[in-house]
N, C-alpha and C positions, 0 to 999 in steps of 0.2 A: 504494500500500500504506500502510495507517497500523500504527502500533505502538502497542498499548497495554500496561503495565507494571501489573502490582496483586500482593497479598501473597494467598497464601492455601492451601489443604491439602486434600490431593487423599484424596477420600473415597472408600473402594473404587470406584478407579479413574475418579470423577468429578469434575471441577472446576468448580464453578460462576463465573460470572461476573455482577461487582459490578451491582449494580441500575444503576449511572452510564454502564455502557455498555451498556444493553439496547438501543439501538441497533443494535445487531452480532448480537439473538439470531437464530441461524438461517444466521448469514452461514459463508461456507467461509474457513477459516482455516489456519494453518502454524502449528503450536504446537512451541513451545521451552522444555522443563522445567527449569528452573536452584534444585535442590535447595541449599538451606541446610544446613551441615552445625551438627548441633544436640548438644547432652551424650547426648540418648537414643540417637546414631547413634554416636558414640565407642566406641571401643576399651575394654576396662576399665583399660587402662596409661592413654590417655589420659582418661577421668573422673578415677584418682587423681591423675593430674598436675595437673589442673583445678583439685579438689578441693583441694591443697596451694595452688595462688597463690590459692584465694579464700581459705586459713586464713592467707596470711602475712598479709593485710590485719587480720584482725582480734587484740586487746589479746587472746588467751586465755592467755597468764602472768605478763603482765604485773604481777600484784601479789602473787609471791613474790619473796620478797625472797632467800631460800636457798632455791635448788634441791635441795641437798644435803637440805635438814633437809626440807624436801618431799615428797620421794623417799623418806626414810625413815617417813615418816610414812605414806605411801600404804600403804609394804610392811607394818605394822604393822597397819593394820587389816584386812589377809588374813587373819591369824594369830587 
């Protein structure tokens, strides 16, 4: 038996395989599906939560200096 391992996405319900191993086309095989779990397959709890560790990464307040006066400023231009 050999093993071969490649990446790739199963197109209503077909999966092609890599031009590298056309060796194999036609051969009878045992196939083992090992899904990737991906953000589009997440729960919407888990996107936000996602969604928050990719915002801790980034400077988005970093250049207020008062919050407070910030904050007020936002609410003012509701009004």
């Amino acid at each position: 038996m050999v093993a071969l391992e490649f990446s790739g996405t199963i197109e209503q319900g077909v999966i092609h395989l890599p031009r590298e191993y056309s060796e194999y086309d036609n051969a009878q095989v045992r196939i083992i599906v090992l899904v990737e779990k991906t953000v589009e397959k997440l729960s919407q709890k888990e996107k936000l939560l996602a969604l928050f560790d990719q915002m801790k990464q980034l400077p988005m307040f970093s250049k207020i200096d008062d919050p407070t006066a910030w904050q007020k400023q936002m609410r003012d231009e509701w009004e």
